[in-house]
C-alpha positions in Angstrom: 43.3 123.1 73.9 44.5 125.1 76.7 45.9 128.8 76.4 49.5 129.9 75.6 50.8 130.1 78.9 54.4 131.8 78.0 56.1 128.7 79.4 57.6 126.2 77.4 55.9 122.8 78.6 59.0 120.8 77.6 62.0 122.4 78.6 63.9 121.1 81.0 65.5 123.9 82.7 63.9 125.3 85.9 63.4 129.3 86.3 66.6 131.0 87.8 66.1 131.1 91.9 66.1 134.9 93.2 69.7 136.1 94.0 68.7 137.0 97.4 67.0 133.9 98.1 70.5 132.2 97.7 72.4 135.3 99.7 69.8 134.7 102.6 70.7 130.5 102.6 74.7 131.3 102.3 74.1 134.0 105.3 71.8 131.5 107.2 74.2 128.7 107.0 77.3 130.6 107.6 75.2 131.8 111.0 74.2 128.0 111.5 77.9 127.0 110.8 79.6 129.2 113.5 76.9 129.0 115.9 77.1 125.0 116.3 80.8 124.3 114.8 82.0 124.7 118.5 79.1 122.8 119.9 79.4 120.3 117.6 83.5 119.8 118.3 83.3 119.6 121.5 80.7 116.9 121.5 83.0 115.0 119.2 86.3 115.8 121.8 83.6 114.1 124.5 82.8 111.1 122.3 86.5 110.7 122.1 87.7 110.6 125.2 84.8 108.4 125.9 85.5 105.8 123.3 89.0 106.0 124.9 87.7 105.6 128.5 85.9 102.6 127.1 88.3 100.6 126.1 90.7 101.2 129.0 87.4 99.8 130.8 87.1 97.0 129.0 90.9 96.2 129.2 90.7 96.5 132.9 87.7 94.3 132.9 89.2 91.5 131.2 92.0 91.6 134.1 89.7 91.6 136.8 87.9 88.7 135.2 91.3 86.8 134.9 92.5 87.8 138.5 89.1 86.5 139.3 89.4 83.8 138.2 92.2 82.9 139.1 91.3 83.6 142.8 88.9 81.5 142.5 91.2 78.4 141.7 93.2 79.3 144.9 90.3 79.4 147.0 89.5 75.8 145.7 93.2 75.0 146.4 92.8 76.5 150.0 90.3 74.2 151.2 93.2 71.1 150.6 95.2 70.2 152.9 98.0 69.6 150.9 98.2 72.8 149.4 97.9 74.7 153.4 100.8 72.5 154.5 103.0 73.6 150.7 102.2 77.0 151.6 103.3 76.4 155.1 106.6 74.8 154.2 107.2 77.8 151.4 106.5 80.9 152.8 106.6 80.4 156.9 109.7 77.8 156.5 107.8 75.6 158.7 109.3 72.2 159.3 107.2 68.8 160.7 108.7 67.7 163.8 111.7 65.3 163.3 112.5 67.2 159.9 115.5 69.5 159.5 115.2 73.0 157.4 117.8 73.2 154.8 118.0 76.3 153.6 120.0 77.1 150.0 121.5 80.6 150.2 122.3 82.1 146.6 125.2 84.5 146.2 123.6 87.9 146.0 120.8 87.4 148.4 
């Protein structure tokens, strides 16, 4: 059998902690807490504005994509000849010869 040790094998509360053991960790962390709190927000104002910048990004992307793709369908159209001689006819008012322009004038214009 092993000799009284003053310590009661079966309780189940620990031995109170030093008082200054706990005013060191409140000090310490206090020090930690004001020595990185302003690190720390600023890094969280930068992740911010970066998840903002991202998604701008990625909203400008998707218009890109759909203005590139839809250059792309007017290239194709380009290489008709039909679609040279609409554009011809709509935006230079040009005319076959033996054709007459008739142009429709709109109040207001």
């Amino acid at each position: 059998m092993r000799p009284y040790s003053g310590v009661n094998r079966f309780s189940d509360s620990l031995p109170p902690e030093p008082r200054w053991q706990k005013f060191l960790f409140v000090v310490l962390f206090t020090f930690a807490l004001f020595f990185f709190a302003p690190r720390f927000s600023a890094k969280v104002a930068e992740y911010v504005r970066f998840s903002r910048e991202l998604e701008e990004l990625t909203k400008r992307e998707a218009e890109l994509r759909t203005q590139i793709a839809y250059l792309a369908k007017e290239r194709q159209y380009l290489e008709e000849d039909w679609y040279i001689e609409k554009l011809a006819r709509e935006k230079l008012h040009l005319v076959k010869p033996g054709e007459i322009l008739v142009r429709v004038v709109r109040p207001g214009e």
